[in-house]
N, C-alpha and C positions, 0 to 999 in steps of 0.2 A: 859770535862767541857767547854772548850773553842768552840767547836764545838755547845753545848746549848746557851751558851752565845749569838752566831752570830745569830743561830735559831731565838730567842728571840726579835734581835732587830729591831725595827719595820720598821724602813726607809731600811732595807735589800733586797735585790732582790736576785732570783738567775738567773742559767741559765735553757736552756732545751738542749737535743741532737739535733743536727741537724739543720737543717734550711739555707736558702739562702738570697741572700742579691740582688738583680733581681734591675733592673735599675729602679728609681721612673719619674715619668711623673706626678708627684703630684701639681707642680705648671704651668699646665694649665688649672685648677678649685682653687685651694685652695686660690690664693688672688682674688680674684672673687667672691662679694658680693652675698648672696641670692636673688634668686626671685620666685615670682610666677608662674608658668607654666597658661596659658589662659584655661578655661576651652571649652572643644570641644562641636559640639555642639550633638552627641551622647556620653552615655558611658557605657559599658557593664561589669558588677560587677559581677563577681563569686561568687558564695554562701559559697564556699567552700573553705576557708583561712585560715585554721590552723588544726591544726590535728583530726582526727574524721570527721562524718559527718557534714550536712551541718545543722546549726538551722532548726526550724518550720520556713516558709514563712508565713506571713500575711500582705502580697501586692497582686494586681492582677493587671492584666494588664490593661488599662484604669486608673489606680489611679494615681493623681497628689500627689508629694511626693517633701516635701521640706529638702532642708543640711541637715544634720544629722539626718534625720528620720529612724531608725529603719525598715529595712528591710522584719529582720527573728527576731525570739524570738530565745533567746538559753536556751538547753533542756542539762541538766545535767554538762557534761564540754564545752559543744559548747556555744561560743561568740556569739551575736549578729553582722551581718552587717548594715553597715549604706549608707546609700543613698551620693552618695560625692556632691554630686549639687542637686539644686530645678528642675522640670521638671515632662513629665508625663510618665509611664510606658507605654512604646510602644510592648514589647514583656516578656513573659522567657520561656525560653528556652534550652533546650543545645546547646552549642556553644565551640569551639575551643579557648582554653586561651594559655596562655604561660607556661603552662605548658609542660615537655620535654617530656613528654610523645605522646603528638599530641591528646589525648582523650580529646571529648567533656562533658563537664560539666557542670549543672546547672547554667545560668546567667539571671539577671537581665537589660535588655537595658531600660537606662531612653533616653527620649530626653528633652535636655536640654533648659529653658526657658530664658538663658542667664542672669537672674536676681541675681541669686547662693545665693539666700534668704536662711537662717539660721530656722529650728524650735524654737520653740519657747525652753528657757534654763532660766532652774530655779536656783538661785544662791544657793550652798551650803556652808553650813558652815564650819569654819577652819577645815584642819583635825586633828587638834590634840584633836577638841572635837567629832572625833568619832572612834568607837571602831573598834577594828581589822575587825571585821565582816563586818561594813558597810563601811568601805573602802574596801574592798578587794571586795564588792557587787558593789560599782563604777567604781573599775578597769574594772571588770568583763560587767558590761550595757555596758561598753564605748569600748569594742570591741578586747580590746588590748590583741596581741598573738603575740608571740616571729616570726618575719620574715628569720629567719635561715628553714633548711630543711625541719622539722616536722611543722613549727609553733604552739606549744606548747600554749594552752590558757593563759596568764602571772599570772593572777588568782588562776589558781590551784598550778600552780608554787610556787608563793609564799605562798600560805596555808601549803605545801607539806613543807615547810623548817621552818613552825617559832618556834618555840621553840628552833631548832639545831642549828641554822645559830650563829657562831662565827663573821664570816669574811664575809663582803658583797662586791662586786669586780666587780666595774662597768668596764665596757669594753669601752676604747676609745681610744683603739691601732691604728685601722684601717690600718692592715698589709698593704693591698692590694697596688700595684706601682701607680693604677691610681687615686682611688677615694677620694673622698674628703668631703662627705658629714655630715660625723661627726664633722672632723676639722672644718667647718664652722659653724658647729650648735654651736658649745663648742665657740667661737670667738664672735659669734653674741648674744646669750643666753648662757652664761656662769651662769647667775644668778638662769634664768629656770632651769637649770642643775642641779646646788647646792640645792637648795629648793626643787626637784627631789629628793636627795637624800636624805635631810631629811623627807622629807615623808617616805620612803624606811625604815630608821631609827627608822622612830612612830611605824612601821606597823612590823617591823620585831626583833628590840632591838638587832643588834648583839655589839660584843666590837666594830668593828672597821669598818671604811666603807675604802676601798683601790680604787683610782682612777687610774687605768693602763693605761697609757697613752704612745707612743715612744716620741722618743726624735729628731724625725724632723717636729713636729710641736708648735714651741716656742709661736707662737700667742696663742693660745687655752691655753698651759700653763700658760701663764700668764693671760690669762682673768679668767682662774679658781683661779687662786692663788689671784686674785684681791676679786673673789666674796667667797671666803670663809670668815665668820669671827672670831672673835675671841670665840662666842659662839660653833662651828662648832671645837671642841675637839677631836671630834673619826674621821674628816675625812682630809684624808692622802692624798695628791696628789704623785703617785711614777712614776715616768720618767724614763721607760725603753730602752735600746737600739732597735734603728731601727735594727728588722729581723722579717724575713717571716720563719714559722707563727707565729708569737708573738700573736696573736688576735686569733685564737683557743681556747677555751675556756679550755682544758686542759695544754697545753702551758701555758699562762697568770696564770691560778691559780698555775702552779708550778715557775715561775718566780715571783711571791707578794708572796705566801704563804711556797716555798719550800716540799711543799707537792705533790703528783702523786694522782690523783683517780684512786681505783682501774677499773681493766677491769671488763666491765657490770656492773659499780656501778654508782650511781648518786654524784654529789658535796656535795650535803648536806650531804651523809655522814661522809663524813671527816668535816663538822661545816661551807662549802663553799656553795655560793650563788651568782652566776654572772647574775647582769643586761647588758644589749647593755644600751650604753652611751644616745641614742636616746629616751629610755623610760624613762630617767630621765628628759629629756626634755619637757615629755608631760605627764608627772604626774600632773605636778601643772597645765598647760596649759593646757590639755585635757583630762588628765586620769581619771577623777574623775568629772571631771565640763564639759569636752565638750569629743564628740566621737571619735575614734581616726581612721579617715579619709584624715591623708593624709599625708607623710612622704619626708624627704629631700634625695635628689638623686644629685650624681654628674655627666656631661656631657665632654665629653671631646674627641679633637681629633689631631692626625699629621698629617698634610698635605703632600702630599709624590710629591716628583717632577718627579718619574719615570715616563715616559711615555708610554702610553699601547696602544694595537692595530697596 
């Protein structure tokens, strides 16, 4: 009984097996405001961003294409890409990406007109006045596919879990020693974040929304715990111990939920449903109203005094 009881209670954590605790290097980005990166004046866009083939193209080369224009059309579960800058299609091609593999893959070279003119963006309405369908039809135009291994269309994602979804479990761990580009997002858009999640909330109904977050980054903690309010009842902010991997996505749902997914099973079957902390951020911001062309990275480096040669 007692053991139900702890189950039970919501502010609970537990732990997982294993894991290491690796020296952080986290503050030579994390108090270090955001900025803009300059836009270059080529840029070559892979077609091919998330799992499955690459959408229908209906661009060619010679076409002037402005911010967020639409690329490729997406065919079944494939996203659309969008254009990151205005400029005119100078080639496509295959070309060599960053991908580890060293194969060339269908790209897009715009050159850029330095202008980074916007298309033209039609305002949509609240989303609480639209239905499951056509919001998960906005996620879906605006591009958005989970940037882990597979990238996963977020789209289908979330259609695949709503009915099931108990527990929603955004991810703002950000194990990793060096990076830092959540914790900044969560500090400077905390509010983004929350209004994130309640959209997440419209579109999915679960009881609870749980925010995993470690507990070596106090700013972000409190900038969330600032922007929740008092309407904002199902969502939990839980402050886990710094360990690696805590941000695994099997890890994290057994540390909020005390639950294991089975092997070769998905989270939604046990009632679980994990966003990255970053697509809370560009739900309200671009998920749905603008295309989701361009994401927060942390830079970071030690200067070593040994001398070589």
């Amino acid at each position: 009984m007692l053991k139900l009881f702890n189950w039970l209670k919501k502010d609970n954590i537990w732990d997982f097996k294993g894991g290491i605790h690796p020296p952080e290097m986290k503050l030579q980005s994390s108090q270090t405001p955001m900025r803009i990166a300059s836009i270059p004046d080529e840029l070559v866009i892979p077609l091919q961003q998330h799992l499955g083939p690459e959408g229908e193209l209906i661009v060619q080369v010679g076409d002037f294409v402005l911010k967020g224009q639409p690329l490729t059309k997406g065919l079944g579960r494939t996203v659309p890409v969008h254009a990151s800058t205005s400029g005119v299609i100078t080639a496509i091609e295959p070309m060599v990406t960053a991908h580890p593999s060293g194969l060339k893959e269908l790209c897009v070279r715009i050159a850029s007109d330095g202008q980074d003119t916007w298309c033209t963006l039609y305002p949509e309405p609240n989303y609480v006045q639209l239905t499951r369908a056509e919001l998960l039809q906005k996620i879906e135009q605006a591009g958005i596919a989970g940037l882990g291994g597979a990238g996963f269309p977020t789209a289908s994602k979330l259609a695949g879990g709503q009915d099931a979804i108990k527990t929603l479990i955004i991810n703002a761990a950000e194990c990793e020693p060096y990076i830092t580009a959540d914790d900044r997002l969560m500090q400077e858009h905390a509010q983004e974040v929350i209004e994130g999640c309640r959209v997440l909330q419209h579109l999915l109904n679960p009881d609870q929304v749980l925010i995993g977050i470690e507990d070596n980054k106090p700013e972000a903690i409190r900038a969330l715990k600032d922007a929740i309010t008092s309407q904002d009842k199902q969502i939990f902010i839980r402050v886990i111990p710094t360990k690696y991997p805590s941000g695994g996505a099997k890890q994290l749902t057994k540390i909020l939920t005390g639950k294991e997914v089975p092997s070769g099973a998905r989270s939604s079957q046990i009632g679980v449903l994990m966003q990255n902390v970053r697509y809370c951020g560009c739900y309200q911001t671009r998920g749905y109203r603008w295309p989701a062309i361009n994401r927060t990275s942390s830079h970071g480096h030690r200067r070593s005094n040994q001398q070589t040669g």
